[in-house]
TORFIFI-217375 format. One record per residue: x, y, z of N, C-alpha, C in turn; residue in three letters. Coordinates in pm, whole numbers, plus 50000, padded with zeros to 5 digits. Atoms other than C-alpha are relative to their C-alpha. Layout:
+-------+-------+-------+-------+-------+-------+-------+-------+-------+--------+
|  n_px |  n_py |  n_pz | ca_px | ca_py | ca_pz |  c_px |  c_py |  c_pz | kedren |
+-------+-------+-------+-------+-------+-------+-------+-------+-------+--------+
|     X |     Y |     Z |     X |     Y |     Z |     X |     Y |     Z |    Ala |
...
+-------+-------+-------+-------+-------+-------+-------+-------+-------+--------+
//
This chain:
+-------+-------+-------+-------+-------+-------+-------+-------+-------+--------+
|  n_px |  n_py |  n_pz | ca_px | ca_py | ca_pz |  c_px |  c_py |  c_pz | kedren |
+-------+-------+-------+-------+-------+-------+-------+-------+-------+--------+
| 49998 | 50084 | 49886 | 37560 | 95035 | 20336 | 49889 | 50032 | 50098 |    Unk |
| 50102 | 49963 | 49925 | 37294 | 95199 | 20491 | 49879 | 49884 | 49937 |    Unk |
| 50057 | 50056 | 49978 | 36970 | 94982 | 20537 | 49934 | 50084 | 50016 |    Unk |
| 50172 | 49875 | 49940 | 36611 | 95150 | 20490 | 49975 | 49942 | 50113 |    Unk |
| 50095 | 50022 | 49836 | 36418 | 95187 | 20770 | 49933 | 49893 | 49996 |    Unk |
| 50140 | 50147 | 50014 | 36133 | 94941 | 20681 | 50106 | 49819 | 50007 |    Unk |
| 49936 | 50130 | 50023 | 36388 | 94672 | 20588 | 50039 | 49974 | 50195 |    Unk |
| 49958 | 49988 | 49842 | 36544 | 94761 | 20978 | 49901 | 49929 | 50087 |    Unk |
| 50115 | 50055 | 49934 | 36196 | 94730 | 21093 | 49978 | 49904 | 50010 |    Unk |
| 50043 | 50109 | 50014 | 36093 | 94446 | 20962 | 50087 | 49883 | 50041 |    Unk |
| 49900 | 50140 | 49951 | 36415 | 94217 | 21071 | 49967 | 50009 | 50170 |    Unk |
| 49964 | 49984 | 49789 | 36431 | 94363 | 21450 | 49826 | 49914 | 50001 |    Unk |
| 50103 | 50031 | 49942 | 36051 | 94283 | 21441 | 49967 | 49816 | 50004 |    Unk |
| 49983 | 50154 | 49973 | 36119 | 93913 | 21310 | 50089 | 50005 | 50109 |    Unk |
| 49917 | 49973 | 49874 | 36386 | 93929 | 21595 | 49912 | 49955 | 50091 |    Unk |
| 50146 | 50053 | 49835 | 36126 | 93933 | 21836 | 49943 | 49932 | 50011 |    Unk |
| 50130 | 50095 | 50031 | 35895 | 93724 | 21660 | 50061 | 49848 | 50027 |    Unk |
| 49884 | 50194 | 49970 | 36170 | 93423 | 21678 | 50018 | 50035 | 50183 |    Unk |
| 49960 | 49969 | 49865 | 36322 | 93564 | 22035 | 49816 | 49933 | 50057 |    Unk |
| 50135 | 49999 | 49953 | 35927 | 93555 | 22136 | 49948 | 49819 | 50021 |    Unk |
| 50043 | 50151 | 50071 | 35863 | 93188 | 21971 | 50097 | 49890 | 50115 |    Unk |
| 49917 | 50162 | 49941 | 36153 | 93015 | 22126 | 49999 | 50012 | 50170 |    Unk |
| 50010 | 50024 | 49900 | 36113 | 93167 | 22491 | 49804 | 49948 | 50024 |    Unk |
| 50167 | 50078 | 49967 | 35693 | 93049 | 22443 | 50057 | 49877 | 49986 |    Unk |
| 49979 | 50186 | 49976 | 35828 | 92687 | 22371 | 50073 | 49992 | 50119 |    Unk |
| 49953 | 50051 | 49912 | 36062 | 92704 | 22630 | 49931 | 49997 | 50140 |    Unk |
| 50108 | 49973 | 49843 | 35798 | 92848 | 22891 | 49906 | 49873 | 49997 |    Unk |
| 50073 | 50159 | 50045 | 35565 | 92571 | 22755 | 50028 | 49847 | 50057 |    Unk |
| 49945 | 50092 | 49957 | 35787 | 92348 | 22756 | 50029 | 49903 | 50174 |    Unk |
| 49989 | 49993 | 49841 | 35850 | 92419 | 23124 | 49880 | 49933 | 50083 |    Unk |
| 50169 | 49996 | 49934 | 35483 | 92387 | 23224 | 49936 | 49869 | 49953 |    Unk |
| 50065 | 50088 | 50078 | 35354 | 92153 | 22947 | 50081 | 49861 | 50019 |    Unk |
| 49944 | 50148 | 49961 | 35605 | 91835 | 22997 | 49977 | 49950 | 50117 |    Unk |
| 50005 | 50068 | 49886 | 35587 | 91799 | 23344 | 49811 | 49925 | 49986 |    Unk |
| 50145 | 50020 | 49994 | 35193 | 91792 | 23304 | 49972 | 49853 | 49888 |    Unk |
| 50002 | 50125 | 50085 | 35192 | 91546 | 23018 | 50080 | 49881 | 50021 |    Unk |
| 49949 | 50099 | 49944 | 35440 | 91350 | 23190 | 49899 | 49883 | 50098 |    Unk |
| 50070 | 50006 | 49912 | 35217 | 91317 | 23490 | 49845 | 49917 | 49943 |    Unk |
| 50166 | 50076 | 50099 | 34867 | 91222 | 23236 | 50071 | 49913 | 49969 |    Unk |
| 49931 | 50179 | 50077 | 35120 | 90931 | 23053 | 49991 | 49924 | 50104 |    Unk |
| 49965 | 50139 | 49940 | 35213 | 90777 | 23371 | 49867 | 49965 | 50059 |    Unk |
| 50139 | 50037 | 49996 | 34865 | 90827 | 23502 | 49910 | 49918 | 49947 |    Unk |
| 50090 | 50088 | 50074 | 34700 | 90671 | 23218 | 50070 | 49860 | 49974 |    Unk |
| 49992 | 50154 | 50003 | 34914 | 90370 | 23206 | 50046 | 49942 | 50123 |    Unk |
| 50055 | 50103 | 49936 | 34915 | 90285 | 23536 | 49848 | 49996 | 50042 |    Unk |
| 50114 | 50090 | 50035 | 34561 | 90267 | 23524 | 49942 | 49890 | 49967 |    Unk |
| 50033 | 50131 | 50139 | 34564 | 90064 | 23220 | 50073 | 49874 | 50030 |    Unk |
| 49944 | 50114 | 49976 | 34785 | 89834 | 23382 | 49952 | 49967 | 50145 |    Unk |
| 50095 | 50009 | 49890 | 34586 | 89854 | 23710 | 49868 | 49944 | 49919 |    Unk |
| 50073 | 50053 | 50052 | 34289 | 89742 | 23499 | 50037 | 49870 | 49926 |    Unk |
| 49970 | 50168 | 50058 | 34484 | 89461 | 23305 | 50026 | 49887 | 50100 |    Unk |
| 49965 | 50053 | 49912 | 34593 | 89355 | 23615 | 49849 | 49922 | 50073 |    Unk |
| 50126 | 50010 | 49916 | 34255 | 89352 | 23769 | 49900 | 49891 | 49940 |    Unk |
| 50055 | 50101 | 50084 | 34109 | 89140 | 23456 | 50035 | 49862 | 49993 |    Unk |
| 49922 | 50129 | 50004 | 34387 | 88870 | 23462 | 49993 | 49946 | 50149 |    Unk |
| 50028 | 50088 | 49881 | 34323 | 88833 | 23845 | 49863 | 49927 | 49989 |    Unk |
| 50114 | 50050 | 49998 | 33931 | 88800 | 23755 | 50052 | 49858 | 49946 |    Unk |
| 50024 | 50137 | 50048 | 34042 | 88519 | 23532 | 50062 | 49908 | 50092 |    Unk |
| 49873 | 50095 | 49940 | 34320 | 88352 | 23734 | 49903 | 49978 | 50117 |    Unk |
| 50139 | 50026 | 49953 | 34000 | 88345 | 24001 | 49937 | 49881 | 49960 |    Unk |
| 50089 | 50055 | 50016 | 33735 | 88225 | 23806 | 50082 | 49839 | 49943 |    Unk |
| 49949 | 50113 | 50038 | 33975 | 87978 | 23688 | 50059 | 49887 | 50109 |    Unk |
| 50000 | 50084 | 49883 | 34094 | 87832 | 24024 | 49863 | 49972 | 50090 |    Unk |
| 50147 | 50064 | 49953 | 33736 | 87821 | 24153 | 49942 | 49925 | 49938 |    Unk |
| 50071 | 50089 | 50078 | 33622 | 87631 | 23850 | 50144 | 49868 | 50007 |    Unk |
| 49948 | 50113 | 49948 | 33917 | 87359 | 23925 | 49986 | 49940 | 50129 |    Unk |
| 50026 | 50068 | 49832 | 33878 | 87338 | 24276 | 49884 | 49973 | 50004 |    Unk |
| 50184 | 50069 | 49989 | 33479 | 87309 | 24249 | 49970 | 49863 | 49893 |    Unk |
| 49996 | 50151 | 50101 | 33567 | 87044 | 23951 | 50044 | 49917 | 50109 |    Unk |
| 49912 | 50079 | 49896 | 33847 | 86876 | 24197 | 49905 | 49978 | 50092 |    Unk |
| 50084 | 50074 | 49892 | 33601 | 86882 | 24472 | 49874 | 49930 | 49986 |    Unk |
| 50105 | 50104 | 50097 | 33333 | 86726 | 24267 | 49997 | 49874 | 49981 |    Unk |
| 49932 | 50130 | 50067 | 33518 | 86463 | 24128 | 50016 | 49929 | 50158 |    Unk |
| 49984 | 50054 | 49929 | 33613 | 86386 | 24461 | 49907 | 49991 | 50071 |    Unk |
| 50135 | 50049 | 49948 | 33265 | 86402 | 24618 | 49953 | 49907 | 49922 |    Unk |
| 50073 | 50162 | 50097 | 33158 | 86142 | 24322 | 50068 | 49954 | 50060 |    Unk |
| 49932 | 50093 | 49946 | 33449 | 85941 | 24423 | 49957 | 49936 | 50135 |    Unk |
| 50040 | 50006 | 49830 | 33359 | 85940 | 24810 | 49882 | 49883 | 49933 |    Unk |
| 50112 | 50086 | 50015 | 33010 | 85861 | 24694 | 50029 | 49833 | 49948 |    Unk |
| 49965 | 50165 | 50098 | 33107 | 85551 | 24426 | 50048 | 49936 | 50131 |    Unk |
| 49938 | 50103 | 49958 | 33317 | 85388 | 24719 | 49920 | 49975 | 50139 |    Unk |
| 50118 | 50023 | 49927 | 33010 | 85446 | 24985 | 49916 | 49916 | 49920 |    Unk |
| 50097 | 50100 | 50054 | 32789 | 85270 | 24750 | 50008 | 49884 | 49956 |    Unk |
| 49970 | 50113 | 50002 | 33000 | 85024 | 24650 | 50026 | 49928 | 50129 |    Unk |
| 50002 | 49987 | 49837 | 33036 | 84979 | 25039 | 49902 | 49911 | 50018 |    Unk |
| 50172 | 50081 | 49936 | 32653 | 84915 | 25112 | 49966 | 49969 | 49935 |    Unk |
| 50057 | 50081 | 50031 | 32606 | 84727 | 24817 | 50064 | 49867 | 50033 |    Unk |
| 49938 | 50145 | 49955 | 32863 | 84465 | 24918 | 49921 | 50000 | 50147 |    Unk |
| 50078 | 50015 | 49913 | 32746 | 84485 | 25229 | 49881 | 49913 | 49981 |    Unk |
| 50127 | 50073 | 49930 | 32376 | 84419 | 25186 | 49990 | 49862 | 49867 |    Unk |
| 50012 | 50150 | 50034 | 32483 | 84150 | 24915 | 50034 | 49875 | 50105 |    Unk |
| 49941 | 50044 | 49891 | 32697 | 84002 | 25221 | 49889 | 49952 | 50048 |    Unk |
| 50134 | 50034 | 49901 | 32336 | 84004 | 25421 | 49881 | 49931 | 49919 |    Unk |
| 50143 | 50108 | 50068 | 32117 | 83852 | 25130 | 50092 | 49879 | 50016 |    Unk |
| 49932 | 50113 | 50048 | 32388 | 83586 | 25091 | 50000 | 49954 | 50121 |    Unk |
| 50006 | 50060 | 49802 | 32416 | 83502 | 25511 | 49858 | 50005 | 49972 |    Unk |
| 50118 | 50025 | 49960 | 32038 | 83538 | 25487 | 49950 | 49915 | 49891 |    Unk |
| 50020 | 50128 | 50101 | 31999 | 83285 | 25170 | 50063 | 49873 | 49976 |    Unk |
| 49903 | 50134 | 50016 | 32236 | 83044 | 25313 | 49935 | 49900 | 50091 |    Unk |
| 50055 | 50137 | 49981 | 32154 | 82713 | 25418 | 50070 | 49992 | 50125 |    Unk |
| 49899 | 49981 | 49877 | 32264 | 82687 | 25816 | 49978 | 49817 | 49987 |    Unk |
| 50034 | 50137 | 49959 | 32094 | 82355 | 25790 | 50081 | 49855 | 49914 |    Unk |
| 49891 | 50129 | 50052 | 32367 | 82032 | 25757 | 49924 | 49874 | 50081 |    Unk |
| 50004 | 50147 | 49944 | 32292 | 81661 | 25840 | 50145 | 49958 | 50011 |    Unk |
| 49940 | 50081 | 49970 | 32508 | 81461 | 25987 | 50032 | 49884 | 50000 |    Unk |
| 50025 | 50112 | 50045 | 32592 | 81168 | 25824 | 50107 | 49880 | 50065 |    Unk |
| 49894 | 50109 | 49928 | 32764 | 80867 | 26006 | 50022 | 49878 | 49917 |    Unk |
+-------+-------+-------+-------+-------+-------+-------+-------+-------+--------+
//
């Protein structure tokens, strides 16, 4: 029932080597999660601070290119109903100025 020495040795020294192992993960653990916690949320709100920041560029460039269409369209419009305007108009003034004032009076 006795146990050589070396055999003794060699368990107590795994002993330690596990004992050793599981308080380094747990010290680790201690130290190392919070920190890698801290880089995850870091890096995605970034990444969602940047997606964010892309989908406003578009949602932007995309209401400035309707409203500069919209106000386009409606500056042609303006125009078309000014020009149709002063062309009735100065047909109005060839037609009074190509009309005949002159009537006889016939008894």
């Amino acid at each position: 029932m006795f146990v050589p020495l070396t055999k003794a040795v060699i368990s107590r020294h795994i002993d330690f080597r596990e004992l050793s192992r599981r308080l380094s993960e747990a010290e680790a653990l201690q130290w190392v999660l919070p920190e890698l916690r801290r880089v995850v949320a870091t890096w995605t709100l970034d990444r969602t601070i940047r997606t964010l920041q892309n989908l406003m560029e578009v949602v932007v460039n995309a209401m400035e290119e309707l409203s500069g269409s919209a106000a386009n369209d409606l500056f042609n419009e303006a125009l078309d109903e000014i020009s149709l305007e002063v062309l009735a108009q100065k047909e109005a003034e060839e037609a009074a100025a190509n009309m005949d004032f002159s009537f006889t009076i016939k008894f």
